[in-house]
C-alpha positions in Angstrom: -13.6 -30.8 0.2 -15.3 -29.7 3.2 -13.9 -25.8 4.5 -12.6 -26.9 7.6 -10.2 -29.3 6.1 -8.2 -25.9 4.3 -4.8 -27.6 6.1 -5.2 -30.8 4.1 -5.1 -28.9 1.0 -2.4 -30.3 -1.5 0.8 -28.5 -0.3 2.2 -27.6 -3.6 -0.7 -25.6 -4.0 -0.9 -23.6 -0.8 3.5 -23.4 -0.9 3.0 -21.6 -4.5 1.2 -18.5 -3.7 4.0 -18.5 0.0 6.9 -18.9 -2.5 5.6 -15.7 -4.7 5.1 -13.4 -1.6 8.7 -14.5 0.0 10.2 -13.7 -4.1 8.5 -10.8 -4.1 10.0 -9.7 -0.9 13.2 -10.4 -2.0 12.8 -8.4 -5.3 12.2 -5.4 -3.3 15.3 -5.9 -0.7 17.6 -6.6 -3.8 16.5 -3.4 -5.1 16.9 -1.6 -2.4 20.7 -3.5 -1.8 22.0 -2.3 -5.8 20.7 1.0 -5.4 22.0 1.7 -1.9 25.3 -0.4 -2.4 23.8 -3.2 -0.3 23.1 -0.5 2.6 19.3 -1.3 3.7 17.0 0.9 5.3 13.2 1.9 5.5 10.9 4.1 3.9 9.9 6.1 6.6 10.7 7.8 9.8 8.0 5.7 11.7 9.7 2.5 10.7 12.9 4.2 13.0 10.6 5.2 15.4 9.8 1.4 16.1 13.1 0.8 16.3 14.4 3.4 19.0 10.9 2.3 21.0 12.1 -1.2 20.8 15.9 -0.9 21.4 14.8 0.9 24.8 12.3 -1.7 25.5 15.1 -4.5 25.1 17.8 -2.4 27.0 15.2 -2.3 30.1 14.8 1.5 29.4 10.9 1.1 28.9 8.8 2.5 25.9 10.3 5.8 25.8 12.4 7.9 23.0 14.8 9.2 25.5 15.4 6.5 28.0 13.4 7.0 31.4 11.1 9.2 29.8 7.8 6.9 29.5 5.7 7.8 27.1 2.5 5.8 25.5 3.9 6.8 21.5 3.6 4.0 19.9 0.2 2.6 18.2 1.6 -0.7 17.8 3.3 -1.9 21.3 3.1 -5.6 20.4 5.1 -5.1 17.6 7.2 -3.0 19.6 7.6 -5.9 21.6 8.7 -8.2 19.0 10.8 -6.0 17.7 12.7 -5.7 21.3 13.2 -9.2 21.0 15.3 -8.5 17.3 18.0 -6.5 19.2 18.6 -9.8 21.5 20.1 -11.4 18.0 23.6 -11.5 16.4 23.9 -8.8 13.5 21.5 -5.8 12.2 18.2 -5.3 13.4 17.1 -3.7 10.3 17.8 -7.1 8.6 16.2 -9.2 11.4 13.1 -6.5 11.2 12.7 -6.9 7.3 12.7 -11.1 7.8 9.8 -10.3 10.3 8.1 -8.7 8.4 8.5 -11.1 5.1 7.7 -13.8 7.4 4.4 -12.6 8.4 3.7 -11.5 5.2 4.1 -14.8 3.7 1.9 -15.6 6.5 -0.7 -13.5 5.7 -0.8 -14.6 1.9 -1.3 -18.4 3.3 -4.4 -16.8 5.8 -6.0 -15.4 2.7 -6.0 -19.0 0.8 -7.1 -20.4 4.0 -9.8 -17.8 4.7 -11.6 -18.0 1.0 -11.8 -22.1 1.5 -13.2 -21.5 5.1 -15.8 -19.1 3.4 -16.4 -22.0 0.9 -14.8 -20.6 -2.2 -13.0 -23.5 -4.8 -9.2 -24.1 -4.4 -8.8 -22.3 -7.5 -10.3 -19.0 -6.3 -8.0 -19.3 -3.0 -5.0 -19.8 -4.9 -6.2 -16.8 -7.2 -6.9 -15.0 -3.7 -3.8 -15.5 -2.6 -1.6 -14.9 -5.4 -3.5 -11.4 -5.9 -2.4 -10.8 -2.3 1.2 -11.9 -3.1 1.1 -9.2 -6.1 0.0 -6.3 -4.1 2.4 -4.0 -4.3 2.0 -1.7 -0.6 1.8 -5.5 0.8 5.2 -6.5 -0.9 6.1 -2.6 0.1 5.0 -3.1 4.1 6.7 -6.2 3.9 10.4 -4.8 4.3 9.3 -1.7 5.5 10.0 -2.1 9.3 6.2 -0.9 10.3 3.5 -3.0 12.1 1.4 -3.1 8.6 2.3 -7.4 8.2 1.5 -8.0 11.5 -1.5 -6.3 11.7 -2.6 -8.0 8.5 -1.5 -11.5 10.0 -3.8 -11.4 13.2 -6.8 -9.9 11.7 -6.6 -12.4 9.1 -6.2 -14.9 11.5 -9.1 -13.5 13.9 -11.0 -13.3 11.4 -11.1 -16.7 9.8 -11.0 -18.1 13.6 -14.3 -16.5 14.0 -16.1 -17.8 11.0 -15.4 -20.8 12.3 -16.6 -20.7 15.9 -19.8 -18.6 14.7 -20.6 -22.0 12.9 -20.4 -24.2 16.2 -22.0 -23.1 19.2 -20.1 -23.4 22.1 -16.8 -23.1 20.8 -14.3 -21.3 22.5 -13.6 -17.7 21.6 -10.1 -17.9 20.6 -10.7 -15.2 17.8 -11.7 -12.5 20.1 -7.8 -13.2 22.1 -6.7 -13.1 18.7 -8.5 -10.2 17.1 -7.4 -8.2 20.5 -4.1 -8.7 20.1 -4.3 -7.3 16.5 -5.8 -4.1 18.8 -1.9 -4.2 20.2 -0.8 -3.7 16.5 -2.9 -1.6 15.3 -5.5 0.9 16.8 -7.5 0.0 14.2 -8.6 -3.5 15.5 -10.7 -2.0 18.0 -13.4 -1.7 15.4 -12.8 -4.9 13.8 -13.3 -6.4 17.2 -16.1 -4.6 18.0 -17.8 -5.9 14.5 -17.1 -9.2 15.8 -18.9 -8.8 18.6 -22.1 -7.8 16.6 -21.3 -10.6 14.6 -21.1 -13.1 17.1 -25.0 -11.7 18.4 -26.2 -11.3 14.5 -27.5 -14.8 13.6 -30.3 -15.7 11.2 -32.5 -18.8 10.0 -34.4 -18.9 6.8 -38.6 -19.1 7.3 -41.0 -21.5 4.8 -41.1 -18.7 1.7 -37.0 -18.4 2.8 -37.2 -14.9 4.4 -34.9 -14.2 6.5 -35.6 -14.1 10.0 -33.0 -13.0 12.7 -32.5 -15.1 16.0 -32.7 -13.5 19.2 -29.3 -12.7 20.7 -27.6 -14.7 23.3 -26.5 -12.1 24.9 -25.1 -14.4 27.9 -22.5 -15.8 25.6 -21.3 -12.2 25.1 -20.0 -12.5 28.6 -16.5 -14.9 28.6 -15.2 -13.4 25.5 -15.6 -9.5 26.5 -13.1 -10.6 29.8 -11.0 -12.4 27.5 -10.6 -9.2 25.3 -10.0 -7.4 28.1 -7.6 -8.9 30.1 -5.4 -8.8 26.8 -6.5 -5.0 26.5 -6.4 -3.5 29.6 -2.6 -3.7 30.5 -1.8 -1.6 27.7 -4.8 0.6 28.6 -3.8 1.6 32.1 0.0 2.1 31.2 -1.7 4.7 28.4 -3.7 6.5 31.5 -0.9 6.7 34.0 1.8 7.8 31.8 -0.4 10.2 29.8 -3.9 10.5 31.1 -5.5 8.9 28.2 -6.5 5.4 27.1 -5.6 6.5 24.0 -1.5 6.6 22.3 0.2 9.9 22.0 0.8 8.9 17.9 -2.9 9.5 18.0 -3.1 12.3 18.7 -0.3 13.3 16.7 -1.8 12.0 13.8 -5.4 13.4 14.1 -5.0 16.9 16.5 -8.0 17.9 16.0 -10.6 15.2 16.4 -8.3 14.3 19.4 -8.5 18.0 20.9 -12.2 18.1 20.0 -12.5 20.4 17.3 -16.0 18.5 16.3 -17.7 15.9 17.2 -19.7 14.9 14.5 -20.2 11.6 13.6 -21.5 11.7 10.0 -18.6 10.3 7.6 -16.8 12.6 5.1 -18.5 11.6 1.6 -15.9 13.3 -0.4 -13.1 11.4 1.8 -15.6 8.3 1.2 -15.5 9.1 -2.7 -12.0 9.5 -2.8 -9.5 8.7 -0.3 -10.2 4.2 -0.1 -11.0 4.4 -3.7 -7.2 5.8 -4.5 -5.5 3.8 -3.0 -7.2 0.5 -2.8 -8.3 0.5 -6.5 -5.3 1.8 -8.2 -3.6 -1.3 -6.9 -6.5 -3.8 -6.5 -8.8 -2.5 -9.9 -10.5 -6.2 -10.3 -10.9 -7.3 -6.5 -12.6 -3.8 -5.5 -14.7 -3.8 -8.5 -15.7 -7.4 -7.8 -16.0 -6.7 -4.2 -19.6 -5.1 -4.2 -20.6 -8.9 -5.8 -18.9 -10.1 -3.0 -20.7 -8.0 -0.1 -24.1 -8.7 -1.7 -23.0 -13.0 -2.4 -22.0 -13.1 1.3 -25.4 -11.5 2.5 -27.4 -13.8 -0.1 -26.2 -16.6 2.4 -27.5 -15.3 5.9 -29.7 -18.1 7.1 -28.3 -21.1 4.9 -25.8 -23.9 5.0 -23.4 -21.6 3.7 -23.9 -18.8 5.7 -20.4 -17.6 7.4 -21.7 -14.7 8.7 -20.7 -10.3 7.6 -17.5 -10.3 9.1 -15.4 -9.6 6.3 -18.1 -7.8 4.8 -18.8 -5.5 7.6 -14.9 -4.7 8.3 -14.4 -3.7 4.5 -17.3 -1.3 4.5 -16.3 -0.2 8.6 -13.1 0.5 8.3 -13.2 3.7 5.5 -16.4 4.9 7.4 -14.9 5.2 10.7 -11.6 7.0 8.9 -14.6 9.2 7.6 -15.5 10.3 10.6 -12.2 11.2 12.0 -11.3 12.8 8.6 -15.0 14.8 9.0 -13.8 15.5 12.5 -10.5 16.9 11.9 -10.8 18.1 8.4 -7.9 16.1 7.5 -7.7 13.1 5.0 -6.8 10.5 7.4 -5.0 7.6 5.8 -1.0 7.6 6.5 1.5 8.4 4.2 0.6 6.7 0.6 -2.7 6.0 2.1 -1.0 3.3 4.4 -3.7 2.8 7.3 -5.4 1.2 4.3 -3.0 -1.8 3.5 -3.9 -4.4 6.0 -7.6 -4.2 4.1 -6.0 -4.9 0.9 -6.0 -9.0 1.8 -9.5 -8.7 2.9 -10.3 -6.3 -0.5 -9.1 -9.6 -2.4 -10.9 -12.0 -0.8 -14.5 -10.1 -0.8 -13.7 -9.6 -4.2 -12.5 -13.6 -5.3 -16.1 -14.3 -3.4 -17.7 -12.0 -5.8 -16.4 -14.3 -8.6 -17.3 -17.5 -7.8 -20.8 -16.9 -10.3 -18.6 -15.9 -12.8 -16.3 -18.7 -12.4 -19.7 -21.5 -12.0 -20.3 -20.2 -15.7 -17.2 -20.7 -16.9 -17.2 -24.3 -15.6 -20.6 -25.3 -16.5 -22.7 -26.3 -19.8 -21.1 -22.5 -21.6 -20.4 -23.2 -24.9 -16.1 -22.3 -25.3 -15.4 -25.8 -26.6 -11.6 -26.2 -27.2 -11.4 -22.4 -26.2 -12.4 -23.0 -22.9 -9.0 -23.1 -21.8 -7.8 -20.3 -23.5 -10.3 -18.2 -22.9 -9.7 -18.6 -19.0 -5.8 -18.3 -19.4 -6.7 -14.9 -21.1 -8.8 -13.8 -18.6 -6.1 -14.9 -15.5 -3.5 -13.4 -17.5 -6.1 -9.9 -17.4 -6.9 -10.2 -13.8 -3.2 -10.5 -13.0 -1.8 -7.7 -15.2 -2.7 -4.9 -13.2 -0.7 -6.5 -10.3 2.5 -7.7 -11.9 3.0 -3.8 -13.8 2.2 -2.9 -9.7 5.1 -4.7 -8.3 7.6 -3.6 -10.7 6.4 0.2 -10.2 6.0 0.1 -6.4 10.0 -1.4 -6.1 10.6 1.8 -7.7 8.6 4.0 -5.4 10.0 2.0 -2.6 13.7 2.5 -3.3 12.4 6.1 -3.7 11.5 6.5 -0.4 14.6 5.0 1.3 16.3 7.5 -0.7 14.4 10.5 0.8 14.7 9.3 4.3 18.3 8.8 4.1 19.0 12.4 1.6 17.0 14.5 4.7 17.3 13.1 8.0 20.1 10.6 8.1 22.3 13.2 6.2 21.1 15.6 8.9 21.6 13.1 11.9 25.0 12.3 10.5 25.9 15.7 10.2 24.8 16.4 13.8 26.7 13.4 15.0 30.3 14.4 14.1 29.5 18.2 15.8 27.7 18.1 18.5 28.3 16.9 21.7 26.1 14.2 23.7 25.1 16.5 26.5 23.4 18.1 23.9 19.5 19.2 23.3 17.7 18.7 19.6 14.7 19.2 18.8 13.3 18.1 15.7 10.3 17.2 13.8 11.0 13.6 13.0 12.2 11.4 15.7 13.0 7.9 14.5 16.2 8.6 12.1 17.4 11.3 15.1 16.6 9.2 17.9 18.0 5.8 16.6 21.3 7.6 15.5 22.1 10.2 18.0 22.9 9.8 21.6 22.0 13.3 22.5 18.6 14.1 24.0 15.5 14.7 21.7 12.6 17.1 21.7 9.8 15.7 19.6 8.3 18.9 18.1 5.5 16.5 16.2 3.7 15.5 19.6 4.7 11.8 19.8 7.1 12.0 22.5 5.9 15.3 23.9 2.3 15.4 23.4 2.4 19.1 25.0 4.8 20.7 22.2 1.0 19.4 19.8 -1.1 21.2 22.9 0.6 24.2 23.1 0.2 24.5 19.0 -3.8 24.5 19.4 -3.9 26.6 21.9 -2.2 29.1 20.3 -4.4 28.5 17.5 -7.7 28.4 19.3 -7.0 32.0 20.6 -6.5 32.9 17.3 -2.6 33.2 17.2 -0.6 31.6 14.8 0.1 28.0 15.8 4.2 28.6 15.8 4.2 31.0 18.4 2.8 28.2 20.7 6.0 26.1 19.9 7.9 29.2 20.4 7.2 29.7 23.8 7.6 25.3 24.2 11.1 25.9 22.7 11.6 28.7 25.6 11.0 25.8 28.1 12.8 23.0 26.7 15.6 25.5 25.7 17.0 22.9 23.1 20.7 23.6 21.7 19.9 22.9 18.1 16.7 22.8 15.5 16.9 19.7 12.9 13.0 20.7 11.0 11.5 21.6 8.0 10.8 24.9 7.6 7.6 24.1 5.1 5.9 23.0 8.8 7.1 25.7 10.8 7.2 28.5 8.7 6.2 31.5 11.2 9.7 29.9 13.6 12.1 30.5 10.9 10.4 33.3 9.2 13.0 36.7 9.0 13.8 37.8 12.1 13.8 34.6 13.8 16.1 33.7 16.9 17.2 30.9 15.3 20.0 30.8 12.4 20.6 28.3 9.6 24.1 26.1 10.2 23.1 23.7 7.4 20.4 22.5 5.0 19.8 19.3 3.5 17.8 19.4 0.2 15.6 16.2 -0.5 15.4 15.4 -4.2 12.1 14.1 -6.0 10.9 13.7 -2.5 7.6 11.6 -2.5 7.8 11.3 1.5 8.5 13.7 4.1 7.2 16.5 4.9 9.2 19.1 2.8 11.6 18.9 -0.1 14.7 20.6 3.0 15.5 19.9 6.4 17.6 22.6 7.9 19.4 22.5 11.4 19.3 25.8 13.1 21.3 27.1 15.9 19.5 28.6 18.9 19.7 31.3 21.5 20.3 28.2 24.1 23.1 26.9 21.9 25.9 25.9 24.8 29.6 26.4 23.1 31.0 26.5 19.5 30.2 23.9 17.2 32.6 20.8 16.8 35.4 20.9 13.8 34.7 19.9 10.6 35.3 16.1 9.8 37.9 15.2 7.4 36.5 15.3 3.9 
């Protein structure tokens, strides 16, 4: 079967590895519904942060936290977007948001099968491809987790088998550059991966006589249609970032990586103990086989430069790019840069397995060919499935676990603090906390975002504090002085110097977090301050 006929693949086939990503989904949101007596929620704070972005965006109130306040906080404004849509719909957007996200996750499995035939690969090592995706846990995890991870995973995917395509067939049109720059709208991320299409697109090679490889010169006028095309889906986004903030870049960015954002180096030389540890953690513990096999992979799919079955470094170069270039920023900022449970990683895992499945095809042209298993040739490759799967079936059962864990820490700190807030304090009310999303989506009162999302000065006045060698919380001291907020709902782990002994601010309440694996600290604690207008409300009934 040639690769470009992957749709007229036997349906069954392609319908079996969809089937096992949309049950695995459901496992996790039935586990989730019994321990939570069918209450659903999400695993972390930026899942809620979508959500308030998004219910402002659909109630004409713009990307903001506080509606009217316009702020470029969100990495992922096309999900945003979609997400807006959800709270146009009958009944709970947390449901609607979890089917999004099952959907494109389902999606993405069915991309990976189509992506490994495009490259070549036997139907049996797409099915395996995309079964392996189906059965990997932080992509079951991302599924129902409200966060931009599935869609993110379904464009680049899509982009990226698009462009093997039209790198085959000169003069095709660039529909995988529109695509790959939308998945730039989901994730920052897909700059890079666009950019390494580019260079893809330029990097073409023929074989000589003795079969060295020679490379073509670059048509560099072809570069030309598909560099507008990229940026007239770009640059909207790009000059609502400048005139709200003054920077093409999102606030969550700078959030997320002070330091290499404020310029505290500017090196560009990778971290090699991040490079040694930090992808290795998390994409081998849940994909052992695939990123073993994926070094065969990377050197199978350059062994075919120049040849009919060359499809170009693509998914090659983006595995290897995208843990350098968090090497740098983690070099730059001296921080490990890889989101909570290493989550700025998940949208490789897909292309992880499918590097990794190329890697196998030798391996799979022996067991097919004149070796001498006799009547144990189908046991022996029922064994060795059964041993490539393993690893990923014991995964899903423990990340279900982990996952329910999670839900239970963001609802034991900050929606047990928002709650508590809500039946006490009136709307007119300031709070400023270090977590958003729960606060924002749940009360109506006015929040100040102590992180730097929403307020990327309360981050600003932090380092320079710290750059004149005072400690960082006196800077958010003096912030607090402007913003003058009524009530503190923060863990005192990240601001330790604020609520140290003699602080102006005094406990009302604390919330203590048990076998917490996901915020910031193990207590939140809401803290009256020396703006507080009034007495508290009553205590509700019991």
């Amino acid at each position: 079967m040639k690769p470009d006929d992957t749709l007229a693949e036997p349906r069954r086939t392609r319908w079996l590895s969809i089937g096992l990503a949309l049950g695995v989904s459901l496992l996790y949101v039935g586990a989730e519904a019994f321990f939570f007596d069918g209450r659903l929620g999400f695993p972390l704070d930026d899942s809620w942060i979508h959500l308030v972005f998004a219910r402002n965006l659909a109630a004409s109130a713009g990307l903001a936290v506080n509606p009217g306040e316009l702020v470029p906080g969100t990495t992922a404004p096309l999900w945003t977007a979609l997400v807006s849509v959800l709270f146009l719909l009958p009944g709970s957007p947390v449901i609607w948001c979890k089917l999004l996200g099952i959907a494109l996750f389902a999606l993405t499995v069915d991309l990976v099968y189509r992506l490994c035939r495009e490259l070549g690969l036997s139907g049996g090592l797409a099915l395996l491809g995309a079964v392996l995706t189906a059965l990997t846990e932080w992509m079951a995890w991302s599924a129902i987790s409200g966060l931009e991870i599935p869609l993110f995973s379904a464009l680049s995917l899509a982009g990226i088998l698009l462009h093997v395509r039209e790198r085959r067939r000169s003069g095709a049109l660039p529909v995988s550059i529109a695509v790959l720059a939308a998945a730039c709208l989901a994730r920052p991320e897909g700059l890079l991966l666009l950019t390494l299409a580019f260079v893809d697109r330029l990097l073409l090679f023929d074989r000589d006589a003795e079969g060295g490889l020679v490379v073509r010169r670059p048509a560099w006028a072809s570069v030309g249609p598909p560099l507008a095309l990229a940026a007239v889906v770009l640059l909207p986004m790009v000059a609502f970032n400048v005139a709200v903030a003054g920077s093409p870049l999102p606030t969550t960015f700078g959030a997320k990586v002070p330091a290499a954002v404020e310029g505290a180096s500017t090196s560009l030389v990778p971290s090699l103990r991040y490079l040694l540890r930090a992808p290795i953690d998390v994409l081998f513990r849940s994909q052992p086989y695939m990123a073993l096999f994926a070094g065969a992979g990377l050197l199978a799919l350059a062994g075919r430069l120049g040849t009919a079955r060359d499809r170009g470094l693509l998914p090659a170069a983006w595995l290897v790019g995208l843990p350098v270039a968090y090497g740098v920023l983690s070099a730059a900022s001296g921080e490990t840069v890889a989101g909570n449970f290493g989550r700025y990683y998940f949208p490789l895992f897909p292309i992880v397995v499918v590097v990794g499945v190329a890697g196998l095809e030798r391996v799979t042209e022996r067991l097919a060919g004149p070796v001498r298993l006799g009547r144990y040739r189908l046991p022996v490759r029922i064994v060795l499935l059964a041993l490539l799967l393993w690893p990923n079936a014991v995964g899903v059962a423990r990340g279900a676990q982990r996952y329910v864990q999670s839900v239970a820490n963001v609802y034991d700190g900050n929606v047990r603090a928002a709650r508590w807030l809500s039946e006490r304090i009136p709307p007119e009310a300031v709070v400023a906390v270090t977590d958003i999303g729960v606060f924002s989506y749940l009360l109506p009162n006015r929040i100040v975002d102590l992180a730097g999302i929403a307020h990327p000065e309360a981050r600003r006045v932090r380092y320079e504090a710290a750059a004149a060698g005072r400690l960082a919380d006196e800077g958010t001291l003096v912030y607090l002085g402007e913003q003058r907020p009524d009530f503190l709902a923060i863990f005192p782990d990240w601001f330790p110097a604020l609520v140290a002994e003699g602080s102006p601010f005094t406990p009302l309440e604390s919330f203590t977090i048990p076998n917490n694996i996901t915020l910031f600290g193990d207590q939140i604690v809401i803290y009256s301050t020396p703006w507080t207008a009034g007495p508290m409300g009553s205590e509700p009934p019991p």
